[in-house]
Structures are given as structure tokens and as C-alpha cells.
C-alpha positions as CSV (number, residue, x, y, z in Angstrom):
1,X,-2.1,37.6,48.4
2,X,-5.8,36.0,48.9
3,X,-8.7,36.8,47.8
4,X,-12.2,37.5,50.0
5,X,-15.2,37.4,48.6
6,X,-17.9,38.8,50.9
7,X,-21.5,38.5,50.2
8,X,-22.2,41.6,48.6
9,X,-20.4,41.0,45.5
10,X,-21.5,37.5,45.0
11,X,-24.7,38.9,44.6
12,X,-23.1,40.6,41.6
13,X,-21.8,38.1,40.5
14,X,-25.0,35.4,40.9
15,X,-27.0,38.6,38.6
16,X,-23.9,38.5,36.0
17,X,-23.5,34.9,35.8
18,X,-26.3,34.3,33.7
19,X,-24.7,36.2,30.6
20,X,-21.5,35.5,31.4
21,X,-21.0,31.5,32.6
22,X,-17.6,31.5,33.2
23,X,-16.9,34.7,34.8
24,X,-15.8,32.9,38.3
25,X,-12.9,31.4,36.3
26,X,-11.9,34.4,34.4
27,X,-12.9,36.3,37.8
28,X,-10.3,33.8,39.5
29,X,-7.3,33.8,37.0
30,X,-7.3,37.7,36.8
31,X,-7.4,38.1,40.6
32,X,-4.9,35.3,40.4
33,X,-2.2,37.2,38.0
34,X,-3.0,40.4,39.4
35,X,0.0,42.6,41.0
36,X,-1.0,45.8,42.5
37,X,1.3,48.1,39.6
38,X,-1.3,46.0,37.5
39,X,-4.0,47.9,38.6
40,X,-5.5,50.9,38.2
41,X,-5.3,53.2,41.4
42,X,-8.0,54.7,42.5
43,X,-7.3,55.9,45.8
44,X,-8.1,54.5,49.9
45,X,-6.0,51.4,48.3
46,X,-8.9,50.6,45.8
47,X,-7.9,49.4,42.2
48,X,-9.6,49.1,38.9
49,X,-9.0,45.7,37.0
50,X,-9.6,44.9,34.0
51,X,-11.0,41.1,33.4
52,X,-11.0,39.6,29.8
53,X,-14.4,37.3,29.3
54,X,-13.8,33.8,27.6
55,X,-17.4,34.4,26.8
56,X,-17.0,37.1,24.5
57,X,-14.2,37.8,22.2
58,X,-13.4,41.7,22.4
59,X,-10.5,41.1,25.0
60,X,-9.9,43.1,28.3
61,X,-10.8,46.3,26.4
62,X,-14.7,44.9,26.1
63,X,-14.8,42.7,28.8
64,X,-15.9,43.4,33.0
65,X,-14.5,45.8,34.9
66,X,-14.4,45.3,38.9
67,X,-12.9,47.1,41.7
68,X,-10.9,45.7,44.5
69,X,-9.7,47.1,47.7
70,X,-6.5,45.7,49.1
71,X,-6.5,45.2,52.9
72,X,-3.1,45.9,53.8
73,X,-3.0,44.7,57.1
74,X,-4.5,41.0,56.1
75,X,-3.0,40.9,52.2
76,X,-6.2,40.4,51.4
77,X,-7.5,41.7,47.8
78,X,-11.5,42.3,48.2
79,X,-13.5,43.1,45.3
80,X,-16.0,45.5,45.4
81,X,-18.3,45.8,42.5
82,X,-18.1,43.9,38.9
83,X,-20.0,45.4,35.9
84,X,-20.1,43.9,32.1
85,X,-18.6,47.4,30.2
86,X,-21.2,46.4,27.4
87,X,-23.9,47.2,30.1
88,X,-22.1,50.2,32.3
89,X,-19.4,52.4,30.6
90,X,-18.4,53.5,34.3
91,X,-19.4,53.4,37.7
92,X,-19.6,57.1,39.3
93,X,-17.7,57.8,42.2
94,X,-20.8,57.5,45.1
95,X,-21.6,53.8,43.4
96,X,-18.1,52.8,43.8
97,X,-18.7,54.5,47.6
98,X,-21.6,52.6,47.8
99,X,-19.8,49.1,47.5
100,X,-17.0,50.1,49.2
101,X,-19.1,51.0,52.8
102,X,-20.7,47.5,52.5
103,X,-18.2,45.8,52.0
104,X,-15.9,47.5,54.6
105,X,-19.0,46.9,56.7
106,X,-18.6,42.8,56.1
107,X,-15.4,42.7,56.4
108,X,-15.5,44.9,60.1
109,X,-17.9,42.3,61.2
110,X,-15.3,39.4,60.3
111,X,-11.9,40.6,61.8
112,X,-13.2,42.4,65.0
């Protein structure tokens, strides 16, 4: 499985960086590890992942929270959104909408 990171949520990631330096690592080694029964389904083939932050010690429990789509056709894992679960308890359902319609819309304009 790869990984695509499309320009909407490196923007999130740019904004969480700054409180969280090595979230691209953690970021990588979760999305590295990660096998779909892993995850938390969500429906449309989105899943909720837990990532554990080696800048804070509370675990996966306290950590980020991000939420991946899994292109079937390409096995491609695309992550939608990432939030800090200290800041954001939960993202509601038209956030996670939100995301999800940009990046489809990025990833339309790549593979047509």
C-alpha cells in the first residue's frame, strides 16, 4: 500500500507542525504499520487512525487522530484531515465531508 499526500492536508500538517515537530515521522511510521482491520471504519472506505506523538507522552489514547480514505482501485491510502485530540475531541461528520470532497477533488485532477 502507498501513501498520497495531496496538498490539502499538508496544509494541516504545516499548521500542526509547529506544536508537534515530529509528527511527519510518527505520521509516516503509523501509515507505515497500518492494516486496514487496524482502523477504524467509517464508511465510503474512510478509516480513523489513531497516531501516538513522540512529542507528548499520553500514547495513542492522547495523541492525533487523522482520517484516511483507501483508494481501492490504486492501493493508495489518502489522508484526509489530522487534528491534535488535546485541541479537537472529534471532528463532526460535514468536517470530515469537507476534507473528503477536496481531497477527492485533487486526487480526480491527478488520475483522469
Amino acid at each position: 500500500m502507498q501513501f498520497l499526500f495531496t496538498n490539502h492536508f499538508k496544509k494541516q500538517i504545516k499548521r500542526l507542525q509547529k506544536k508537534f515537530p515530529k509528527l511527519k515521522k510518527d505520521l509516516i511510521e503509523e501509515l507505515k504499520s497500518f492494516e486496514l482491520k487496524q482502523g477504524i471504519y467509517i464508511g465510503k472506505s474512510i478509516y480513523k487512525i489513531r497516531i501516538k506523538s513522540s512529542d507528548q507522552n499520553r500514547g495513542k489514547s492522547g495523541g492525533l487522530r487523522s482520517y484516511a480514505y483507501f483508494y481501492i482501485k490504486k492501493d493508495l491510502l489518502v489522508p484526509l484531515c489530522i487534528y491534535s485530540k488535546n485541541e479537537v475531541s472529534s471532528i463532526s461528520q460535514n468536517e470530515l465531508e469537507y476534507h473528503f470532497k477536496n481531497v477527492l477533488f485533487e486526487i480526480s485532477k491527478l488520475f483522469t
